[in-house]
C-alpha positions as CSV (number, residue, x, y, z in Angstrom):
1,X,-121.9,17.8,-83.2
2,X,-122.5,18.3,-83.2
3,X,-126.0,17.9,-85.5
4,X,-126.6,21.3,-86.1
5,X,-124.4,20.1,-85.2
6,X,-122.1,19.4,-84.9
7,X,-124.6,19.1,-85.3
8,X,-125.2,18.5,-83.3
9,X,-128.9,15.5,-80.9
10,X,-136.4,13.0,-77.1
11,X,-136.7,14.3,-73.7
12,X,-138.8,12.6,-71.1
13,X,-141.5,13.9,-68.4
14,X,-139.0,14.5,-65.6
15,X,-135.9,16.1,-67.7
16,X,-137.9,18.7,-68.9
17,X,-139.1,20.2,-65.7
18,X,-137.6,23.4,-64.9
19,X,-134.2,23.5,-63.3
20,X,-135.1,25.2,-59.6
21,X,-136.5,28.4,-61.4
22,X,-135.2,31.2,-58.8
23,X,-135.7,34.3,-61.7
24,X,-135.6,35.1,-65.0
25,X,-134.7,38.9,-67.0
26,X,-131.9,39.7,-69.2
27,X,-128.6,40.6,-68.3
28,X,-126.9,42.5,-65.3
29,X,-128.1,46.5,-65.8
30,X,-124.8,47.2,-64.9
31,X,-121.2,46.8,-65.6
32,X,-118.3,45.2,-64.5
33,X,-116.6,41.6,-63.4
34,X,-119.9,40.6,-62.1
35,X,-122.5,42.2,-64.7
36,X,-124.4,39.6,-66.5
37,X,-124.9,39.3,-70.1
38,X,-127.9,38.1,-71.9
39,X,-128.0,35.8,-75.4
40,X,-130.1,33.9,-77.7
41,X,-130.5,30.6,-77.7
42,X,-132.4,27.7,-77.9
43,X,-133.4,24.4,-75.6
44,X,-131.6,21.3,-76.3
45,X,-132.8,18.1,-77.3
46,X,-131.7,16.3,-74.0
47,X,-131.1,16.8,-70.6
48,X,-127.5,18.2,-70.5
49,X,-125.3,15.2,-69.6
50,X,-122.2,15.3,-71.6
51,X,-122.6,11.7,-73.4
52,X,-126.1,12.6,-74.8
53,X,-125.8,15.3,-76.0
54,X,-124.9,15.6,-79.5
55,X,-126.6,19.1,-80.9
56,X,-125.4,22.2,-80.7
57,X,-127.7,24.2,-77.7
58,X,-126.7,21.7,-75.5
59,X,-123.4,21.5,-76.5
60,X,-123.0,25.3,-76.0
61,X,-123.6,25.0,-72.2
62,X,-121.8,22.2,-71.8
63,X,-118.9,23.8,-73.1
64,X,-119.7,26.5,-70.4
65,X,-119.9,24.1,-67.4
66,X,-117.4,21.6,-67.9
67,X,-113.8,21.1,-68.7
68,X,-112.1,18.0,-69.8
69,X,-108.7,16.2,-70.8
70,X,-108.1,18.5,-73.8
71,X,-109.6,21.7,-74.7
72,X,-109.4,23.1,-78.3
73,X,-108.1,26.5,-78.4
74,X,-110.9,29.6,-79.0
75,X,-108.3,31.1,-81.3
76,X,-106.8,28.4,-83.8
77,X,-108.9,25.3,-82.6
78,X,-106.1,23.2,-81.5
79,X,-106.4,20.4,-78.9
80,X,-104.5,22.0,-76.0
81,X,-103.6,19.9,-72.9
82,X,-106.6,21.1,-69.7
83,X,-107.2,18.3,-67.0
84,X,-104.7,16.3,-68.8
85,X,-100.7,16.9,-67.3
86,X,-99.7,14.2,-69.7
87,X,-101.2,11.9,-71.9
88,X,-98.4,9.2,-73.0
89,X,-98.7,6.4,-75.5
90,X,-95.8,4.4,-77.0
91,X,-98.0,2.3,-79.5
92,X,-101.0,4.8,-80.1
93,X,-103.0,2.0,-78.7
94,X,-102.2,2.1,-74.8
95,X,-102.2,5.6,-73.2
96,X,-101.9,6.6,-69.6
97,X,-103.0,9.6,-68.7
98,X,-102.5,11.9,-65.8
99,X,-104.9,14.3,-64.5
100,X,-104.2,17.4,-63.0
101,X,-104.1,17.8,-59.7
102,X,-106.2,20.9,-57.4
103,X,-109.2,20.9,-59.6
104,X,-112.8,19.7,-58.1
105,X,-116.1,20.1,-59.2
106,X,-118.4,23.1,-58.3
107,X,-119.5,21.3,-55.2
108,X,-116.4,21.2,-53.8
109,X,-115.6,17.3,-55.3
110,X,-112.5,16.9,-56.4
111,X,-111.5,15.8,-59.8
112,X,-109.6,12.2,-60.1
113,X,-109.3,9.6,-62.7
114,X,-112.2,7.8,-61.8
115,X,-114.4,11.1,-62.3
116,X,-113.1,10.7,-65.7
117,X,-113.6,6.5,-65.9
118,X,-116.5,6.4,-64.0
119,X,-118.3,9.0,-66.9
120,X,-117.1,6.8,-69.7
121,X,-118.0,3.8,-68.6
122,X,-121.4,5.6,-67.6
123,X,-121.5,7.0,-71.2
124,X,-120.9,3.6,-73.4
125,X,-123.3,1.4,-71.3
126,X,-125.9,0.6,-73.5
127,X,-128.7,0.2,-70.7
128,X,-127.8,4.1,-70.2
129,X,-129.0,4.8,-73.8
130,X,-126.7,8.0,-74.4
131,X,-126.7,9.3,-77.7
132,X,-122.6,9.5,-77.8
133,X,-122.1,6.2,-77.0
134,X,-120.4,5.7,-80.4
135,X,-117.6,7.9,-78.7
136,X,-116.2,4.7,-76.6
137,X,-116.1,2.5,-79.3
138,X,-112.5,3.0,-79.5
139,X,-112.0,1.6,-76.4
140,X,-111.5,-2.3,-75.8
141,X,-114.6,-4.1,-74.3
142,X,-116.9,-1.3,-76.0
143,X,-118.5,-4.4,-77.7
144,X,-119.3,-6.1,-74.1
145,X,-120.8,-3.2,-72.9
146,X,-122.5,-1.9,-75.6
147,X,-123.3,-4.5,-78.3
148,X,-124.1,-3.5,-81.9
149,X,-126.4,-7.0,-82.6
150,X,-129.2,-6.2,-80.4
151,X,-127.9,-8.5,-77.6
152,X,-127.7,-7.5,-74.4
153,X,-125.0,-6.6,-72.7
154,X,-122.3,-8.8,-70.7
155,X,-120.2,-6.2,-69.1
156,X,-121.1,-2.9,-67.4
157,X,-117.7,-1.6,-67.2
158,X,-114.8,-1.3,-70.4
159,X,-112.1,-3.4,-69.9
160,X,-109.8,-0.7,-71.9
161,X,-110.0,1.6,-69.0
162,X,-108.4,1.2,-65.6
163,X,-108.1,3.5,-62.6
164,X,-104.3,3.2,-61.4
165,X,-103.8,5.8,-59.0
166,X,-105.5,8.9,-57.8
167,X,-104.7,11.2,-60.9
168,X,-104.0,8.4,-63.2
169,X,-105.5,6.1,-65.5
170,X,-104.8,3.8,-68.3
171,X,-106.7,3.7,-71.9
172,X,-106.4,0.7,-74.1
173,X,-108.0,0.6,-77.5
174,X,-109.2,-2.0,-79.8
175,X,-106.6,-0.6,-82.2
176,X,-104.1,1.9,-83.2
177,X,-105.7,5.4,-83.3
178,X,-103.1,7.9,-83.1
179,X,-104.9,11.0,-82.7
180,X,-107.5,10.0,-80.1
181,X,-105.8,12.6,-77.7
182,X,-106.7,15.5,-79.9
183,X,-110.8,14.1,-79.3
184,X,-110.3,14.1,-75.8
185,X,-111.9,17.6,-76.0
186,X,-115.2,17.1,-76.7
187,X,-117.8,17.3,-74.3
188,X,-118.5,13.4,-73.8
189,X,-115.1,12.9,-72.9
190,X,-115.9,15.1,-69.6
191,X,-115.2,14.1,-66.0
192,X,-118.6,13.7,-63.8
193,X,-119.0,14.0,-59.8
194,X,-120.4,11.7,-57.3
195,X,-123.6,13.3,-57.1
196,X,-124.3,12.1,-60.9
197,X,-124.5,8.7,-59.9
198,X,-125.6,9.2,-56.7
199,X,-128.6,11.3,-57.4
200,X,-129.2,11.2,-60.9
201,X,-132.6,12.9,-60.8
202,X,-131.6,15.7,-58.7
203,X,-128.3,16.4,-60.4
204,X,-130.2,16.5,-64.0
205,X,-132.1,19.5,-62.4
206,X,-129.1,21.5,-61.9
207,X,-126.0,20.3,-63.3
208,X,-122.8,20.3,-61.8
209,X,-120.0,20.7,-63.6
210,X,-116.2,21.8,-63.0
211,X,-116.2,25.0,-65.6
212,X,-116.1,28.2,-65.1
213,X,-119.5,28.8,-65.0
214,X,-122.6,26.8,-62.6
215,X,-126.1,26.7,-63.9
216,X,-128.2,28.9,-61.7
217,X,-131.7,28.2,-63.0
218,X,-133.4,26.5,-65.9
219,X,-137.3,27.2,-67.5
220,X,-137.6,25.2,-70.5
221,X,-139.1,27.3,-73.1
222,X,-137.8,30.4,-71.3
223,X,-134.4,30.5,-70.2
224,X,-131.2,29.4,-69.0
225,X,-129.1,31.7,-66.3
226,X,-125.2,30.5,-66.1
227,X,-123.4,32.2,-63.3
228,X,-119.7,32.8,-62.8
229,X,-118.0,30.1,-60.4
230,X,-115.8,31.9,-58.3
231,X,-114.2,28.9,-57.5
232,X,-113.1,28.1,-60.7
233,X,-109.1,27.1,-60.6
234,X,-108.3,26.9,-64.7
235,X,-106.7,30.2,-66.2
236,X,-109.4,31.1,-68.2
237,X,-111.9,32.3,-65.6
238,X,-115.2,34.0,-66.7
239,X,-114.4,37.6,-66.9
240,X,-118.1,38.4,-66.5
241,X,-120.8,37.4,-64.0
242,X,-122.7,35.3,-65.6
243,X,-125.1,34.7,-69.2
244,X,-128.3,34.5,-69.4
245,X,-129.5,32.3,-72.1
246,X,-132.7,33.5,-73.7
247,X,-134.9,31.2,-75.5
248,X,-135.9,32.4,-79.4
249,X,-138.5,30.2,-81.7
250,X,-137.7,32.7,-83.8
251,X,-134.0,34.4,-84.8
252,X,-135.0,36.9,-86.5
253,X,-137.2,38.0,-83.1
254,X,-133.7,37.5,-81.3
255,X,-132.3,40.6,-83.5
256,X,-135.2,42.6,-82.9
257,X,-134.3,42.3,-79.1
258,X,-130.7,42.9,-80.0
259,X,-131.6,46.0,-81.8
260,X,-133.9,47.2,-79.2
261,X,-131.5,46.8,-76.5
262,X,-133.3,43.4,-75.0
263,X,-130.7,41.4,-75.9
264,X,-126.6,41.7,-75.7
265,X,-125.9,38.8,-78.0
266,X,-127.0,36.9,-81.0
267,X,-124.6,34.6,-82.1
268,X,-126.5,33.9,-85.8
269,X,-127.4,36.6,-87.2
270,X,-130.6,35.6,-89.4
271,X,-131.0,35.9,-93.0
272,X,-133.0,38.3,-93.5
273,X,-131.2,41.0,-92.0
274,X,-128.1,39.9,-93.2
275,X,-128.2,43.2,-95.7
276,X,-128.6,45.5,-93.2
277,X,-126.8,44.0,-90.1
278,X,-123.1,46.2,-91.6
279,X,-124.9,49.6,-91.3
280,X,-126.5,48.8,-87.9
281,X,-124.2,47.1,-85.5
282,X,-120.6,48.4,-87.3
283,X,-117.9,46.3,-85.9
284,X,-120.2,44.8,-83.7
285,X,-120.8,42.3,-86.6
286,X,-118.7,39.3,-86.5
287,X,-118.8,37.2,-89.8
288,X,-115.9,34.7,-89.4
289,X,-114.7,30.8,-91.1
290,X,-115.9,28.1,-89.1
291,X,-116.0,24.2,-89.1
292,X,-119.5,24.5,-90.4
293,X,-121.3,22.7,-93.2
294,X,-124.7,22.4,-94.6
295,X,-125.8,19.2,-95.9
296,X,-129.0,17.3,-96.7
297,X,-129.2,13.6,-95.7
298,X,-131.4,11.2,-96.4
299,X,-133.4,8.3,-94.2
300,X,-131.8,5.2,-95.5
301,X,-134.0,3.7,-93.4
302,X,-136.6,4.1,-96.0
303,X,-136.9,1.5,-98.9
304,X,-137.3,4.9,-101.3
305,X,-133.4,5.7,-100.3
306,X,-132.0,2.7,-100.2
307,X,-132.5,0.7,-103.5
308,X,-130.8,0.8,-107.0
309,X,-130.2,3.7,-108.7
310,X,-131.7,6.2,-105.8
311,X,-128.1,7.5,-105.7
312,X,-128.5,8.9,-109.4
313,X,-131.9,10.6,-108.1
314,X,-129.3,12.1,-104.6
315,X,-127.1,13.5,-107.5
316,X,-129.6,14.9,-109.9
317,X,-131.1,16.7,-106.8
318,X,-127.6,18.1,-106.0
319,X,-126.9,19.2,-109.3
320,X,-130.2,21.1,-109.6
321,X,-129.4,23.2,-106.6
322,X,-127.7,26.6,-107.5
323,X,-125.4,27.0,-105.0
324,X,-123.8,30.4,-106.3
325,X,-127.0,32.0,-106.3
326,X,-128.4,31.1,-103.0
327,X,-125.4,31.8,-101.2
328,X,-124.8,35.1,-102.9
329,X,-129.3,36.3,-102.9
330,X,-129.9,34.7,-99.3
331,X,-126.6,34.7,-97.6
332,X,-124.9,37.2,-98.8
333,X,-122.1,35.2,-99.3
334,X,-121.6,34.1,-95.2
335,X,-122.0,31.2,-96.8
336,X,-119.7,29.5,-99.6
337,X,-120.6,26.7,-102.0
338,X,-119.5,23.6,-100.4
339,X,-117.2,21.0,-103.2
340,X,-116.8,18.6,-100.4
341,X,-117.6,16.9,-97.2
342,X,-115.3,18.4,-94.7
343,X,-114.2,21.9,-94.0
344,X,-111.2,24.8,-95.4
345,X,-111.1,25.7,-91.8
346,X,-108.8,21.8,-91.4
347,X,-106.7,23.1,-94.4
348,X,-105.6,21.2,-97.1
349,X,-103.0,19.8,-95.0
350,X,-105.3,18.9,-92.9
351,X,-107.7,16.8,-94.9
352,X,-110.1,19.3,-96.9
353,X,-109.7,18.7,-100.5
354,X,-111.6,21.7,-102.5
355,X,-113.3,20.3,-105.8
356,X,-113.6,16.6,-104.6
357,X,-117.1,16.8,-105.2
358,X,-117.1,17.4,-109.0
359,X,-119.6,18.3,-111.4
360,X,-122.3,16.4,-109.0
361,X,-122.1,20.1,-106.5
362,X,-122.3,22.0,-109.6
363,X,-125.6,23.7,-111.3
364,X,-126.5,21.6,-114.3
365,X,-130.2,21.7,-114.1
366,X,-130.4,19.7,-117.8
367,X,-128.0,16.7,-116.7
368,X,-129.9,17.2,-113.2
369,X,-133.4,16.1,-114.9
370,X,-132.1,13.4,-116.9
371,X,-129.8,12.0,-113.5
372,X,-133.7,12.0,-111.7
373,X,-135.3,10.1,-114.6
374,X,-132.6,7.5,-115.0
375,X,-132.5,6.7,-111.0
376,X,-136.7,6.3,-111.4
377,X,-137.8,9.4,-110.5
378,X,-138.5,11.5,-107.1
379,X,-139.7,9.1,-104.6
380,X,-143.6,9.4,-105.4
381,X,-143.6,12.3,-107.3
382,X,-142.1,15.0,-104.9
383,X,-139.4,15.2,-102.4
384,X,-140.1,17.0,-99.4
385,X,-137.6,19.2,-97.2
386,X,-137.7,18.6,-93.6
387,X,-136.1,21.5,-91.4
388,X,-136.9,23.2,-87.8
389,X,-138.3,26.8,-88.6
390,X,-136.9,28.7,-85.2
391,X,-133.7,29.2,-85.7
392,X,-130.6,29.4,-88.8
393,X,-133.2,31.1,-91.1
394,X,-133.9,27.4,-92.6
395,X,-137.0,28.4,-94.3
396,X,-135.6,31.0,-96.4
397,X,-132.7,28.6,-98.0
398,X,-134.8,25.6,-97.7
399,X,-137.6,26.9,-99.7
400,X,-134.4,28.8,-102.2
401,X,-133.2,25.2,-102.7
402,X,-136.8,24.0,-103.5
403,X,-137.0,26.9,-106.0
404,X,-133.6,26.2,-108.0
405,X,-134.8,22.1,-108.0
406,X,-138.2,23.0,-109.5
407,X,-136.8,25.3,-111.8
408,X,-134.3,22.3,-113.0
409,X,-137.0,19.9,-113.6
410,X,-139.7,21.8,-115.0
411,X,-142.1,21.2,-112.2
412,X,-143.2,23.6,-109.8
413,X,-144.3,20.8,-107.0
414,X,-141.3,18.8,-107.3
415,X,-140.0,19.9,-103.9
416,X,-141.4,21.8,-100.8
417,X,-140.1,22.3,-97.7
418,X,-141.4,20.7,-94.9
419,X,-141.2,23.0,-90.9
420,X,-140.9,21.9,-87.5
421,X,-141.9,23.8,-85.0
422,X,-138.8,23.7,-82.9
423,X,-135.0,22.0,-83.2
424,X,-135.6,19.7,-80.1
425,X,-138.9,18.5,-81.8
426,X,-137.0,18.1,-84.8
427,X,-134.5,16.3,-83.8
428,X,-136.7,13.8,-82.3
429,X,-138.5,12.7,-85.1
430,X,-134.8,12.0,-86.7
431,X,-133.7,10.2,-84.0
432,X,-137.0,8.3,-83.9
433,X,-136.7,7.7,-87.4
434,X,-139.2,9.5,-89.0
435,X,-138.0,11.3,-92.1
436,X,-139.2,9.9,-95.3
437,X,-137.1,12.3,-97.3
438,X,-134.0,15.0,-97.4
439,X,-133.7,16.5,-94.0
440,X,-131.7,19.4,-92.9
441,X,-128.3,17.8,-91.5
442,X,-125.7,21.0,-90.3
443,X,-122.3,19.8,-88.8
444,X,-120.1,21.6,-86.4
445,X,-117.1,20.0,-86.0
446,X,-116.7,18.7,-82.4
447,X,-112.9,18.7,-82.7
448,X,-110.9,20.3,-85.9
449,X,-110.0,16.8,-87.6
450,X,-111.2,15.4,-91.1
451,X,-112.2,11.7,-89.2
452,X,-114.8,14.0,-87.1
453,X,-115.9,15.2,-90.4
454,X,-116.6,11.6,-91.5
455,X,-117.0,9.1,-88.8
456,X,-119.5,10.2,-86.9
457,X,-121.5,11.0,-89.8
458,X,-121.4,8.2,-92.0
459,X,-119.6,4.8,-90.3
460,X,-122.4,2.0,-89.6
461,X,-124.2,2.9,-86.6
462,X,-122.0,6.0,-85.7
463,X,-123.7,8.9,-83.0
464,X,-124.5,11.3,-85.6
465,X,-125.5,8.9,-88.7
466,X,-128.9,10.3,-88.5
467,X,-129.9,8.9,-92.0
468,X,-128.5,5.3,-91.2
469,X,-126.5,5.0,-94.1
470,X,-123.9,1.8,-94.4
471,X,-121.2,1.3,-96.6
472,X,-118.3,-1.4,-96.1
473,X,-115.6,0.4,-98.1
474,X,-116.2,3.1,-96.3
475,X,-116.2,1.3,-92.9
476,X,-112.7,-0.2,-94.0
477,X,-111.3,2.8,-94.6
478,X,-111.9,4.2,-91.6
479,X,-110.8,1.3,-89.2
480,X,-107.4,1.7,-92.0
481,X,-106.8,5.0,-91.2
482,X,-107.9,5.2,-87.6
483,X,-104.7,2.7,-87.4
484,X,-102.4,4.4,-89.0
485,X,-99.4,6.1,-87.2
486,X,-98.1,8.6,-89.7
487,X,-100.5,11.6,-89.8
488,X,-100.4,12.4,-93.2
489,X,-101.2,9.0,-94.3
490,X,-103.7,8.7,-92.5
491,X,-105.3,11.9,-93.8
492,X,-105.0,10.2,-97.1
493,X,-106.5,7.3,-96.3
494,X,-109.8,9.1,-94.9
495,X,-109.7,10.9,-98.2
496,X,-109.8,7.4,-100.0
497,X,-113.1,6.7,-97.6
498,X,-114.5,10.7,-98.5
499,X,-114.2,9.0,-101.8
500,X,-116.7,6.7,-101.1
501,X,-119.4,9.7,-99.5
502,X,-118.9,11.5,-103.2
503,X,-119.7,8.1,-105.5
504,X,-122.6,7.2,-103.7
505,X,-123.8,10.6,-102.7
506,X,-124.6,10.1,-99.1
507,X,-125.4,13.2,-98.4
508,X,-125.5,16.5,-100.7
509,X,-123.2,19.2,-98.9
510,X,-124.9,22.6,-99.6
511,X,-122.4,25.1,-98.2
512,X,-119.1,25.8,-95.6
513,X,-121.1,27.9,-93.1
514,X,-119.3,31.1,-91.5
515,X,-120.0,31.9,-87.6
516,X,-122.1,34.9,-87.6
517,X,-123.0,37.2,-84.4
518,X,-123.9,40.7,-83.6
519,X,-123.6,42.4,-80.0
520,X,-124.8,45.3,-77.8
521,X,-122.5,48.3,-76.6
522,X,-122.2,46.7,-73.6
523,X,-120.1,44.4,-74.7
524,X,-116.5,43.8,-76.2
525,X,-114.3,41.3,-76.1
526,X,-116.7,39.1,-78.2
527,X,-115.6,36.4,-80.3
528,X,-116.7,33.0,-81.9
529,X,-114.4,29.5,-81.6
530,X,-113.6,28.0,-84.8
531,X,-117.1,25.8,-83.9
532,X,-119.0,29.1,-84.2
533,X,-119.8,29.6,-80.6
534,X,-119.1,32.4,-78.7
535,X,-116.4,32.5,-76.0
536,X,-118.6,33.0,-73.3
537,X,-116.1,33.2,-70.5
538,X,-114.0,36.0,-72.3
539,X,-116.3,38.5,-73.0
540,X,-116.5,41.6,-70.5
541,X,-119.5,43.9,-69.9
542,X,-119.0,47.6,-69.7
């Protein structure tokens, strides 16, 4: 998603009202099972409904308020079985899946199969405009229901999914995708009540989910209160009341707080206090590997992008950024130069292949200037760096980056970073198409497989392809290794289609990102997922 995230993903009129605002304040002043805790944060792109969002705010709360088929462990990241009993397949094409019985939703609803097929067919209707859409592709009559030509569509329900019983359903895909149970984690994938469908409106004021926590109250700009459901029948029950999720333009204003004792939890620590953040938290600094990396993409929706020889100008700019440097100066080295397009959290047996890059992610300002002039030049003199300024300290490595390419070329104009105000305002103008040059383009993974690392990002028309970039050998060798049985060959195969992301430079990966957060003494238990996002629901307050 997640556009970061993970990344991770506009918001009309009515969404953004405030949910029900019955308070604000920080955390619980107190301790114990039903203190509260208080974190930064900031508002999501869209209203929270699990098949549009795609950024990682949103995606943080959703994680908090609903539980699905699979869940991915906070420890190691595996897909671990949750509403799902059992999952069969015998083909890796038809699967039948059985939900767990005695779970319901927080207003007493209980969770079947068609909770879960009602949501996906909800979620890949096109007249529903949901932003993971892309998700249901893999499932047969996705084309009927949600056309990719513009025409409207002739089905409102998948013909891949069927409700055969109370707790079970069946799954069909349009082909052979053997690990599509290991996806069945991520937050689009998640079961919705009645009360969804039935009052839309009302439920997109306060959300109701079947996770351990319930969303209490929403201000939009201000802050989001989670509280504990005491209801809750999965094993890994909140072991606090309740968070508080505190709105910050501004990260490094987040620390302040933290520092001040405003604030229990940041969960990225900012740049600029990166230095110091050892001597004044202790071990309440967590600096940890994630399935994080940093990228600029490109609008390939712009003529500039998209015509001969711009991919020599995408790997000039890459090679004139000094990776080591920035990493090590503005860092200090949370970050590590990225040589591909995945992650080393998947491992090399899992698809992450160190070096695949080349020379084209390392420093060579001299070969970096002459790459530029052979593709034509900078798209009218000067690339400019688009970014949100209020959280991840994107100004400070943005304008870095800007400094190592003008260095490279001589010219101290040749890039400058251009701010957004705020991440929802920033993803907007992606999604609407705006960007006339490199944009910031984070991913956290939304489940710990190299095809998440790819797909999503870079497949024709895929939920995250921000930049709209199109490649048929690339397409191919994903549909090739989506039907391919034997793990490891498949894993090869996406590396064939990686392949194709390096030689035409479709995006310039910066750095592997590690999750970063510092906490008050009220707290322990605190720790980030391999996505780098806390585990709410373990942490205890003392």
């Amino acid at each position: 998603m997640r556009g970061a995230t993970h990344a991770t993903r506009a918001v009309c009129a009515a969404a953004a009202v405030a949910l029900a605002a019955t308070g604000c304040g920080g955390g619980g002043g107190g301790g114990g099972a039903d203190a509260v805790l208080s974190s930064s944060w900031g508002d999501p792109q869209n209203p929270l409904e699990p098949a549009n969002t795609n950024e990682v705010q949103g995606g943080k709360v959703l994680d908090m308020i609903f539980r699905g088929l699979k869940r991915y462990d906070p420890d190691s990241g595996d897909a671990q079985d949750m509403l799902a009993e059992k999952i069969e397949t015998s083909d890796s094409r038809d699967f039948t899946v059985t939900v767990k019985d005695g779970w319901t939703f927080s207003n007493g609803e209980k969770v079947t199969a068609k909770s879960f097929v009602d949501a996906w067919n909800y979620g890949a209707s096109l007249k529903n405009n949901q932003r993971n859409a892309y998700f249901f592709s893999y499932i047969e009559g996705y084309d009927k229901v949600h056309p990719e030509d513009g025409s409207e569509q002739t089905a409102d329900t998948l013909s891949g999914l069927e409700v055969t019983g109370d707790r079970t359903f069946t799954v069909r895909l349009n082909q052979k995708f053997s690990t599509f149970p290991d996806t069945l984690g991520y937050p689009a994938y998640a079961p919705l009540p009645r009360a969804f469908f039935d009052d839309h409106a009302g439920w997109l004021r306060k959300p109701v989910g079947n996770g351990p926590y319930q969303v209490d109250n929403y201000t939009r700009g201000s802050q989001m209160s989670l509280r504990r459901w005491d209801g809750y029948p999965g094993d890994d029950k909140a072991a606090n009341g309740g968070v508080d999720l505190k709105v910050y333009t501004d990260n490094n204003t987040a620390y302040t707080d933290l520092m001040a004792g405003n604030l229990d939890l940041v969960d990225d620590v900012p740049a600029a206090q990166l230095k110091n953040v050892g001597n004044d938290l202790g071990d309440r600094y967590i600096n940890t590997p994630a399935g994080i990396l940093q990228t600029l993409a490109f609008p390939y929706y712009d003529k500039n992008w998209n015509k001969s020889g711009s991919e020599k100008v995408r790997k000039g700019l890459s090679m004139a950024i000094d990776r080591d440097q920035i990493t090590k100066t503005i860092f200090q080295n949370t970050r590590t130069p990225a040589t591909d397009w995945t992650s080393p959290v998947l491992g090399e047996d899992g698809g992450y292949r160190k070096g695949l890059c080349g020379e084209a992610c390392e420093y060579k300002p001299d070969q970096a200037k002459k790459l530029i002039q052979d593709g034509g030049g900078l798209p009218g003199g000067q690339v400019k760096i688009t970014y949100n300024s209020d959280t991840g300290s994107h100004k400070q490595w943005v304008d870095a980056v800007c400094n190592s390419v003008n260095n490279a070329l001589g010219n101290d104009k040749a890039c400058v970073g251009n701010p957004v105000g705020t991440f929802a305002d920033f993803r907007n103008q992606i999604t609407d198409k705006k960007m006339s040059g490199p944009f910031r383009a984070g991913w956290q993974m939304d489940y710990p497989l190299i095809q998440n690392f790819l797909q999503p990002l870079y497949y024709t028309n895929a939920s995250s392809n921000d930049g709209k970039w199109s490649n048929d050998e690339f397409d191919g060798l994903i549909d090739k290794a989506n039907g391919q049985t034997d793990t490891a060959e498949a894993i090869r195969t996406f590396q064939q289609a990686e392949g194709v992301v390096r030689d035409n430079m479709a995006a310039i990966p910066l750095w592997y990102q590690n999750g970063s957060a510092g906490y008050s003494d009220r707290l322990s238990g605190v720790k980030l997922n391999p996505f780098s996002v806390p585990v709410y629901n373990e942490i205890k307050v003392s």
